[in-house]
N, C-alpha and C positions, 0 to 999 in steps of 0.2 A: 870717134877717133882721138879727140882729144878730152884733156880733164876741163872741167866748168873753170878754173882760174886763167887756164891756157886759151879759153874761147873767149873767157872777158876779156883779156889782155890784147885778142886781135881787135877785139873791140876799140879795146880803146886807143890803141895802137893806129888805127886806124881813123880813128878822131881826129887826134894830135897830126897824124898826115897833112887831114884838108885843112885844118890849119896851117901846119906848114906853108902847103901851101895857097892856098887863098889870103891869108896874112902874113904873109912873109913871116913865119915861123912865130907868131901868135901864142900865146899861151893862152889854157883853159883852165878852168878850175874840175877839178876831181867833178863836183855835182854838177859842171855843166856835162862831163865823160858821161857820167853814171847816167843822166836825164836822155842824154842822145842814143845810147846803147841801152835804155830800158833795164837798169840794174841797182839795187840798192849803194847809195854814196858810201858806206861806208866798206863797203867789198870791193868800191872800184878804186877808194882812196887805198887802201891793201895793197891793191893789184900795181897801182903806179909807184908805191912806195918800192915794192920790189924792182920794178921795172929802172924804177931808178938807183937800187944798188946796183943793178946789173948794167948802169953806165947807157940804159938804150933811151930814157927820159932823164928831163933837168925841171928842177922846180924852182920857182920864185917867188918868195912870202911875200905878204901883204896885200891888201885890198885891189891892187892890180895883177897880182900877181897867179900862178897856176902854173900849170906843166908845160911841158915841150919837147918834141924830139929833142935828143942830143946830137943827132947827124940827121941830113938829110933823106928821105924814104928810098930812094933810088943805093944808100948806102947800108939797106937794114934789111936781113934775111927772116924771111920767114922760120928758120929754123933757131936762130937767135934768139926769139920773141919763144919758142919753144922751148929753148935750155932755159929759162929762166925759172921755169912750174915744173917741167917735167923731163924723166931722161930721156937721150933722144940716141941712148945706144942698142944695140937689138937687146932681149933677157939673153941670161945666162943659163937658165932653167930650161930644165925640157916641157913642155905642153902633158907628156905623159910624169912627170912628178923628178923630184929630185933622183939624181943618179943613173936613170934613164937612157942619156944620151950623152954621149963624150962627142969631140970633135973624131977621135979616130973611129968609134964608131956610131955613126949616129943616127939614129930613127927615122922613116920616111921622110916628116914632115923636115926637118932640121935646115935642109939648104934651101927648103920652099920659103920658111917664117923669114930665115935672113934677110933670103933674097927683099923680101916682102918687106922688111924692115931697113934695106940698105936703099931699095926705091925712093919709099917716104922718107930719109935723109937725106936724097940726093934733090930730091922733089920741094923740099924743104929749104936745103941749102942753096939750090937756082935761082927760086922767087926772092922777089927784095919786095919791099911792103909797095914801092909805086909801081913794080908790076901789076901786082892784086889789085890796087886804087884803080889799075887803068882799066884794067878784065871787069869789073864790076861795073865802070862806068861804059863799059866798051859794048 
């Protein structure tokens, strides 16, 4: 369902959480992300560099230093952590090829894919990352 940078990023997304909170907002270092989620350090270091242009981590140099939520999880959508890898708007294309399918007239499937796609953005956009932390430990 998702791309592999969009699945490490929950990952590590989710790291940074129980940090959060179990340390009052703690910072990790990248190879502690990558060691806990089982992933090469330098793909997770990638993954939080983006995460931190997109304003949802903060980093802190030096030998104590490492990531951190920028807000707390209760404040962070699953669908956020999403737009950051990948779009998260339905295709524009039809499933049968280019030209296919217009909005005025369109192919069987067309209001099925939307539909299907406006779900998983709405599915997306409800959950906040300490929902997921709760269901997982729940």
């Amino acid at each position: 369902m998702f791309n592999k940078s969009t699945t490490a990023a929950f990952g590590a997304m989710i790291q940074l959480a129980r940090e959060f909170i179990e340390n009052e907002r703690g910072a990790i270092t990248a190879r502690e992300v990558a060691r806990k989620i089982n992933l090469p350090s330098p793909f997770v270091a990638k993954i939080l560099t983006i995460l931190s242009q997109h304003g949802m981590v903060l980093g802190s140099p030096g030998p104590n230093g490492g990531y951190y939520l920028a807000r707390p999880p209760r404040k962070i959508t699953l669908l956020e952590i999403v737009a950051c890898f990948e779009r998260t708007d339905p295709p524009q294309r039809c499933l049968f090829g280019p030209g296919k399918c217009e909005q005025k007239s369109a192919c069987a499937l067309h209001h099925k894919v939307k539909s299907l796609y406006d779900h998983r953005t709405e599915l997306l956009k409800g959950t906040t990352l300490a929902e997921f932390l709760e269901s997982e430990a729940g």
